[in-house]
C-alpha positions as CSV (number, residue, x, y, z in Angstrom):
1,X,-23.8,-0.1,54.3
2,X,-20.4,0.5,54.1
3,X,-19.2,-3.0,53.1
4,X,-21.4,-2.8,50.8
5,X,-20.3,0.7,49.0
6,X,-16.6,-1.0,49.4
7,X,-17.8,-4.3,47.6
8,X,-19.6,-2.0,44.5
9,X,-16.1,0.3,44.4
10,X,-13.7,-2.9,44.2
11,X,-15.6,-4.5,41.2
12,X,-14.6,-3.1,38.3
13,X,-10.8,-3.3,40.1
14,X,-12.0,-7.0,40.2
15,X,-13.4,-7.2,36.3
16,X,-10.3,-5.6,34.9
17,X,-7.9,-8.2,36.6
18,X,-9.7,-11.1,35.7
19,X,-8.5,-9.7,31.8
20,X,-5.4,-9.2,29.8
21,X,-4.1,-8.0,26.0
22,X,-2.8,-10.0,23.7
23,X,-1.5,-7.5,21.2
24,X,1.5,-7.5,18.4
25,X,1.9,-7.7,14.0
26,X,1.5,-10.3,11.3
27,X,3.9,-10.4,8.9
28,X,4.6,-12.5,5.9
29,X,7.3,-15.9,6.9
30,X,9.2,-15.5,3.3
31,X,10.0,-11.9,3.2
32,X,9.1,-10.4,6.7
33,X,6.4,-7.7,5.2
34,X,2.8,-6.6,6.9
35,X,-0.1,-8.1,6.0
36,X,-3.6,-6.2,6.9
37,X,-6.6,-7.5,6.9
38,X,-5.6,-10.6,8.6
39,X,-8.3,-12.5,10.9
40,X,-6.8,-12.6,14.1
41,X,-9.0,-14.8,17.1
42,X,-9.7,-16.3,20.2
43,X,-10.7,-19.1,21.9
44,X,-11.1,-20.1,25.4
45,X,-13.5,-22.0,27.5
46,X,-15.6,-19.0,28.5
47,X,-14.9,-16.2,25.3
48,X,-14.9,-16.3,21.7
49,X,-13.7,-13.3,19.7
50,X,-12.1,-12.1,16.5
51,X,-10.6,-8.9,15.3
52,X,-8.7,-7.7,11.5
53,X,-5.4,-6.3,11.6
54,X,-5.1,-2.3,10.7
55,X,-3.3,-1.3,7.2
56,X,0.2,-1.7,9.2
57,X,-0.2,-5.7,10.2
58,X,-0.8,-4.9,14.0
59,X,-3.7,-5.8,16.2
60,X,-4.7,-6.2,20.0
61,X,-6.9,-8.0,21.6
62,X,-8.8,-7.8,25.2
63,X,-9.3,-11.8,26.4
64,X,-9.7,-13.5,30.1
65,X,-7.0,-14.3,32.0
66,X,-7.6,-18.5,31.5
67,X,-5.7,-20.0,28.7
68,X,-6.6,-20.1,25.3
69,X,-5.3,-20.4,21.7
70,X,-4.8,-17.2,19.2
71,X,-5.2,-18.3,15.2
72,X,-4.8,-16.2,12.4
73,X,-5.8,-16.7,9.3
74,X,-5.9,-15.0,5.7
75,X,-6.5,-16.1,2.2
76,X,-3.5,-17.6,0.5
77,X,-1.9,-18.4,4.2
78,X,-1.8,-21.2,5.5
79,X,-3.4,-21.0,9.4
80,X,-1.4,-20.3,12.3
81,X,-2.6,-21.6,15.9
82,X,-0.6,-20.8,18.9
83,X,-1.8,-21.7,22.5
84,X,-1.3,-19.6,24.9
85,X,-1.1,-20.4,28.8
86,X,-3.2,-18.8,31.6
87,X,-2.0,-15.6,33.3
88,X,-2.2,-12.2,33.9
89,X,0.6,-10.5,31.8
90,X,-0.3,-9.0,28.6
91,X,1.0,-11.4,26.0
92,X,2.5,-9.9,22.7
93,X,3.1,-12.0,19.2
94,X,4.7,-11.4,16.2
95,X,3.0,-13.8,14.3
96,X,4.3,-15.3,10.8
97,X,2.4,-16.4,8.1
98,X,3.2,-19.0,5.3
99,X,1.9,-18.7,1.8
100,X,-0.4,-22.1,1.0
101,X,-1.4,-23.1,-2.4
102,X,-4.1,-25.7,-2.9
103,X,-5.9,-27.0,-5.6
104,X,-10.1,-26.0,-5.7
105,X,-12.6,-29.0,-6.8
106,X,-16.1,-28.2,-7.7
107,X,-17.4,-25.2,-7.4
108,X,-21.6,-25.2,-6.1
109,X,-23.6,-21.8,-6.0
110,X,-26.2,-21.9,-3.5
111,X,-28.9,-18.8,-2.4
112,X,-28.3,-17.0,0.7
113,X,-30.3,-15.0,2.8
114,X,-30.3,-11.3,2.1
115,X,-28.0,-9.0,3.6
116,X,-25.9,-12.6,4.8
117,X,-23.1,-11.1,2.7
118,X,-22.5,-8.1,4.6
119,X,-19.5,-8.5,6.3
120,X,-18.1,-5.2,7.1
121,X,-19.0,-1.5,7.7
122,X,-16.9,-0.5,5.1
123,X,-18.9,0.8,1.9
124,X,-17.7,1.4,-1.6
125,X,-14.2,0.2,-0.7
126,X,-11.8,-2.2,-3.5
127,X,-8.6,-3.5,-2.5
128,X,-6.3,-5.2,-4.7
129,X,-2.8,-6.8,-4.1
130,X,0.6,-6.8,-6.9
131,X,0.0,-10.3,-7.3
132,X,-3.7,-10.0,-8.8
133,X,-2.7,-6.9,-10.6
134,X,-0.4,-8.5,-12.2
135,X,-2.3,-11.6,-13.4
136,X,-4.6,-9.3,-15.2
137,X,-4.2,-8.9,-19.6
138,X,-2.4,-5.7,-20.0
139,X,-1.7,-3.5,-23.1
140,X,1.7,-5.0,-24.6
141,X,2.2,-6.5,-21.6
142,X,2.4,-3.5,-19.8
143,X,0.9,-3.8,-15.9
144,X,-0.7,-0.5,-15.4
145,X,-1.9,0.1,-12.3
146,X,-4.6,2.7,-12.6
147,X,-5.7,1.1,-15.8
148,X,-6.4,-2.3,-14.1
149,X,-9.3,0.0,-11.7
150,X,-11.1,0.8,-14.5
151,X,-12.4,-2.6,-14.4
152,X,-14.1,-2.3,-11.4
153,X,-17.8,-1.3,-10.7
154,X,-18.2,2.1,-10.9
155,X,-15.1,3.1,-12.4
156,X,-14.0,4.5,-15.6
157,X,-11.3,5.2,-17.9
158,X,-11.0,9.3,-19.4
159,X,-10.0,8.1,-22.8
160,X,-8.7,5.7,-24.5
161,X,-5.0,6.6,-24.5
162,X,-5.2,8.3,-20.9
163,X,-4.4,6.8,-17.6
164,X,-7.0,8.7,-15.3
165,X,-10.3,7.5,-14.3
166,X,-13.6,8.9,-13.2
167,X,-15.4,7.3,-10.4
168,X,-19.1,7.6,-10.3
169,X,-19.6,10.1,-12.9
170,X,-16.6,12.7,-10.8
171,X,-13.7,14.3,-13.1
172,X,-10.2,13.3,-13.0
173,X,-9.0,15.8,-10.8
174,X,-11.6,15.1,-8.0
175,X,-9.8,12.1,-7.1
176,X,-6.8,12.2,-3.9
177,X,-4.2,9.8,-5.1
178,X,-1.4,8.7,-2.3
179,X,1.7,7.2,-2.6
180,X,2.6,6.2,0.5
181,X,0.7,8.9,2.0
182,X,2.3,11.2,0.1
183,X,-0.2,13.0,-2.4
184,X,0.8,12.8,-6.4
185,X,-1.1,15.4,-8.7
186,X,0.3,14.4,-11.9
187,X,0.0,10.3,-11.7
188,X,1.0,9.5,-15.9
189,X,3.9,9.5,-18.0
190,X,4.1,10.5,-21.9
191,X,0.8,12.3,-21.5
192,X,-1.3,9.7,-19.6
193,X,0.2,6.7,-21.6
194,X,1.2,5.5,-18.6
195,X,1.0,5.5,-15.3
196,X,3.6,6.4,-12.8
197,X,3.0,3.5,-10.8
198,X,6.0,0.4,-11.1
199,X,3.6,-2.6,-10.2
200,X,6.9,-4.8,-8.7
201,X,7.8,-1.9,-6.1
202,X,3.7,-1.7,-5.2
203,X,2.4,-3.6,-2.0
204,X,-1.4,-3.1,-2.2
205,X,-4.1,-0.4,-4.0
206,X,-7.1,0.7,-1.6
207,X,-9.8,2.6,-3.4
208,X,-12.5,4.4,-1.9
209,X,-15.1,5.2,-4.1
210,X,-17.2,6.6,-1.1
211,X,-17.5,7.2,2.6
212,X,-14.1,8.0,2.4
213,X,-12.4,8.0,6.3
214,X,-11.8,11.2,7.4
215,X,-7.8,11.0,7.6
216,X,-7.9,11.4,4.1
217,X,-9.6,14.7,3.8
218,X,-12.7,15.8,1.3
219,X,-12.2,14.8,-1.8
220,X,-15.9,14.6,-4.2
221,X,-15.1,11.1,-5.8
222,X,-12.6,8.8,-4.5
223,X,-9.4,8.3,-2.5
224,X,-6.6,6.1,-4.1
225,X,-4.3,4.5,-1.8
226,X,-1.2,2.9,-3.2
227,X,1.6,1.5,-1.1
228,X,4.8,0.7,-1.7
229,X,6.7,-2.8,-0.6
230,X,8.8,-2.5,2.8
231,X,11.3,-4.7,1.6
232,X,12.4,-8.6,2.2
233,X,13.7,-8.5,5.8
234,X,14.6,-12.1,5.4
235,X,16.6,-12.3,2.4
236,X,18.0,-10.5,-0.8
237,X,16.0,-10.9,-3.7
238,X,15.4,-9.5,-7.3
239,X,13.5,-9.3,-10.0
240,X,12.3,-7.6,-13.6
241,X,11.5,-7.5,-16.4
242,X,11.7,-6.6,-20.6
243,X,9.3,-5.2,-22.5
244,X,8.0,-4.1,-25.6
245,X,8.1,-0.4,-23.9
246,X,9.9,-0.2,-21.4
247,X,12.1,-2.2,-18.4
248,X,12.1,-2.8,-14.9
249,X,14.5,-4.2,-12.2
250,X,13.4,-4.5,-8.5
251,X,15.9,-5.2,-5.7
252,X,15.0,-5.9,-1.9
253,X,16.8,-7.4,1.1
254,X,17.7,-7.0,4.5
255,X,19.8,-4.6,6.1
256,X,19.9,-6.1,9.7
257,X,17.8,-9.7,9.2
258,X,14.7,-8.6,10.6
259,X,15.4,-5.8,11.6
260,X,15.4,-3.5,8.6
261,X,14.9,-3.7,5.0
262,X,15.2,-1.7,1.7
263,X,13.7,-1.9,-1.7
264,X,14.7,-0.3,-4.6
265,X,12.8,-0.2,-7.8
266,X,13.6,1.5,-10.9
267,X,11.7,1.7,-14.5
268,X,12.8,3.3,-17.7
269,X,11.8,3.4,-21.7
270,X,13.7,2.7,-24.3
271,X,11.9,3.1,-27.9
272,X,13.7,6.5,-28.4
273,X,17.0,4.3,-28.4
274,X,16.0,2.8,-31.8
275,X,14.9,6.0,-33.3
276,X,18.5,6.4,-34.7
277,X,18.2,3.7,-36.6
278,X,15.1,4.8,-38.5
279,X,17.1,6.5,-41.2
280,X,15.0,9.5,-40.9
281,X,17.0,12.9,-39.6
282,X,14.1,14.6,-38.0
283,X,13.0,11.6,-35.8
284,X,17.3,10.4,-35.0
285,X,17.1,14.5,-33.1
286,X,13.8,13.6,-31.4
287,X,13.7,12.6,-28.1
288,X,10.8,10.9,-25.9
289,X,11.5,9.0,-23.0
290,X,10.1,8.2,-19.5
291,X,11.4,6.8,-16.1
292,X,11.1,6.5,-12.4
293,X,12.6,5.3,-9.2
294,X,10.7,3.8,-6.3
295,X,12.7,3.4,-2.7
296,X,11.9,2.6,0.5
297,X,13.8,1.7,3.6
298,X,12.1,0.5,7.1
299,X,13.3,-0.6,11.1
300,X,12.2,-1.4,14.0
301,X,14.1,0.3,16.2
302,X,12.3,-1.4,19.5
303,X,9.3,-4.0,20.2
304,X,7.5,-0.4,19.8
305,X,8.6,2.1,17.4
306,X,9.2,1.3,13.5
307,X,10.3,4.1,11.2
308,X,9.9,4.2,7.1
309,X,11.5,6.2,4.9
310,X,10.1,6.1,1.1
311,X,11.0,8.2,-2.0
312,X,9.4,8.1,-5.7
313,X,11.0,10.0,-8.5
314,X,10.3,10.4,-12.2
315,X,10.6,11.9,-15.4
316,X,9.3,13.0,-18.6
317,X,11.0,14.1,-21.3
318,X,9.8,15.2,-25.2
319,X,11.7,17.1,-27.7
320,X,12.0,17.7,-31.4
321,X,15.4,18.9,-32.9
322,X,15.6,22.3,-31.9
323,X,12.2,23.6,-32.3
324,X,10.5,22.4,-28.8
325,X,11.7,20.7,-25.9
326,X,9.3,19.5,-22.5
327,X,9.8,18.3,-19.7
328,X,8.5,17.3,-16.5
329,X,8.7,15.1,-13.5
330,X,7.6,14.6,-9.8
331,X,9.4,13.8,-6.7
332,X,7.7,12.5,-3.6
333,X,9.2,12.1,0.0
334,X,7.6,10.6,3.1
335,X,8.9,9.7,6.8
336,X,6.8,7.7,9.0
337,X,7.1,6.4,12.1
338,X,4.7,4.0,14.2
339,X,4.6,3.4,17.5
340,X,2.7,0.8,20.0
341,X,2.2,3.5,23.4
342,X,0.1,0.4,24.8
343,X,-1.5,-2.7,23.9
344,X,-4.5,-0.4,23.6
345,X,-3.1,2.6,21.3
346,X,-1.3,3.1,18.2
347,X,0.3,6.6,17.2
348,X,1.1,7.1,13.4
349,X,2.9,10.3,12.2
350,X,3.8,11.1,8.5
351,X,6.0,14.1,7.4
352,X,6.3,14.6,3.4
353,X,7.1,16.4,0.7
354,X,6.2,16.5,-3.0
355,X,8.0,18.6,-5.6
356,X,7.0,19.3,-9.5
357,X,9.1,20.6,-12.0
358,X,8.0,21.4,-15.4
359,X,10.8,22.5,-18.3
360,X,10.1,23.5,-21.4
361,X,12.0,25.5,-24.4
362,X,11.1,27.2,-27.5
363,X,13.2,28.2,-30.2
364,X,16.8,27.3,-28.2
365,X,14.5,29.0,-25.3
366,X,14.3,28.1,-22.0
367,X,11.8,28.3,-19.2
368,X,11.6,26.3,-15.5
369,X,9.0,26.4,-13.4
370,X,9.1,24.4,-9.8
371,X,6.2,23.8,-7.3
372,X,6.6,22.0,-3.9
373,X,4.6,21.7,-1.1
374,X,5.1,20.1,2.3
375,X,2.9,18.3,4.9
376,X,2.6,17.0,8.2
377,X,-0.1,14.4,9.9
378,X,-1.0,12.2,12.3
379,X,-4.0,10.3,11.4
């Protein structure tokens, strides 16, 4: 009897040996940013199994102690296969992902069975990268972020010369709209003309349209999550843009090669520069202008713990002559840091701060007003 009790005790002591954790982040091979929703999986004689990587590029993995190989694969990537030899230490990857183009032949529609689709637990969830953002038709050329959701199902713009949205038949102001966790209450320049989003300093949008996790709090219609680039940890790089309304010029690089990063993005219009040439006196004294700045910086200070700083700033401004003069702007703050305790567990903590100021004069007149309000969480 008592060989057997000792048998039945050592077991599980048995069972857990016989596994191990494979466990680390996916990043991008050019510039050295995260990529979520990557298919990470793996294969060995006895088990078959396959995970996504979390919004921060990082997954783990429980697998048998035999060898085996790990692939990971996303859309636009080319596949990445590593083997990976038999043992009993935890493994841990940083895996790096090349972007593959290919050209598609024929495309054939076939039936499927119902529900066949269904893919993941998520419901009422739209994600959308800069790149496909951008290849959407814009007004003037201009890539507006919020505008482009207004396409989607379910989705749908205030007015026509406003850049809120209603989701599912909920009022603008029902909606929670992040910047890098950060919340922003006034998301619009000149009125709701535009929105405050640059599209080259953006990583990813995530809207929630329902079942909304419960990091994000209550909100009655939707959740908009907007995330900012982390930087190219590989190598400097720039880029912008002229328009018919307004300019942009983006900078990223390395600070230590993969290591740490910046990004700095910055955004301005510039019609009211040509209203002196109009000839006309009352609009040469008006003034109407927007811009903002977008910057983030991000290390990895171990194998474990990575820290992010970002920052968003803008500004409205409207005047004529000296009867009125308005303006207004945001500023948004946030400090992250990650850390890997285990191959099992992930801690995330944000700090932030977001600030409004509103300014407006009368009559030679002045009046400010400032709001701020700071938060704390670890989701």
């Amino acid at each position: 009897m008592n060989r057997i009790v000792l048998v039945l005790l050592g077991l599980p002591l048995a069972l857990a040996a016989q596994t191990r954790v494979i466990s680390g982040s996916v990043v991008d091979a050019a510039n050295g940013e995260s990529l979520p929703g990557v298919v990470v999986s793996w294969e060995s004689a006895t088990k078959k199994t396959s995970i996504v990587t979390n919004t921060y590029g990082m997954f783990s993995v429980t697998v048998p102690v035999e060898g085996g190989s790990v692939t990971a694969q996303l859309l636009g990537y080319s596949p990445y296969k590593q083997a990976v030899k038999p043992g009993r230490e935890d493994v841990k990857l940083t895996i790096r992902l090349n972007e593959q183009s290919f050209e598609l032949g024929e495309v054939s529609v076939q039936s499927q069975k119902l529900n066949n689709n269904v893919k993941t637990t998520e419901m009422s969830v739209s994600s959308l990268t800069s790149k496909e953002i951008k290849k959407i038709p814009q007004l003037l050329g201009e890539t507006d972020i919020v505008r482009t959701l207004t396409l989607l199902p379910g989705v749908s713009t205030v007015g026509e010369a406003s850049s809120g949205f209603n989701v599912r038949g909920g009022n603008a102001d029902q909606n929670l709209i992040l910047l890098d966790e950060a919340p922003v209450y006034s998301s619009s320049h000149l009125f709701g003309f535009f929105s405050i989003f640059n599209a080259d300093a953006v990583r990813d949008v995530t809207l929630y349209k329902g079942g909304m996790p419960s990091n994000y709090g209550g909100r009655l219609s939707s959740v908009l999550d907007v995330r900012q680039k982390e930087g190219n940890s590989e190598r400097f790089a720039a880029q912008g843009g002229i328009g018919l309304l307004s300019s942009r010029l983006t900078v990223e690089g390395p600070l230590v090669k993969r290591k740490a990063s910046f990004m700095l993005s910055g955004r301005r219009s510039y019609f009211d520069l040509f209203l002196p040439f109009t000839g006309n006196l009352e609009l040469q004294n008006t003034t109407i202008y927007f811009y903002d700045v977008n910057a983030k910086v991000n290390a990895q200070l171990s194998e474990k713990d990575r820290v992010f700083a970002s920052m968003y700033f803008g500004r409205d401004q409207f005047g004529a002559q000296d009867l009125f003069d308005f303006g207004w702007g945001n500023w948004t703050s946030t400090l992250r840091w990650n850390r890997a305790v285990n191959s099992k567990l992930f801690f995330n903590a944000t700090a932030g701060t977001r600030t409004t100021r509103i300014r407006w004069g009368l009559l030679r007149m002045r009046f400010r007003r400032s709001n701020s309000i700071r938060a704390f969480k670890t989701p």
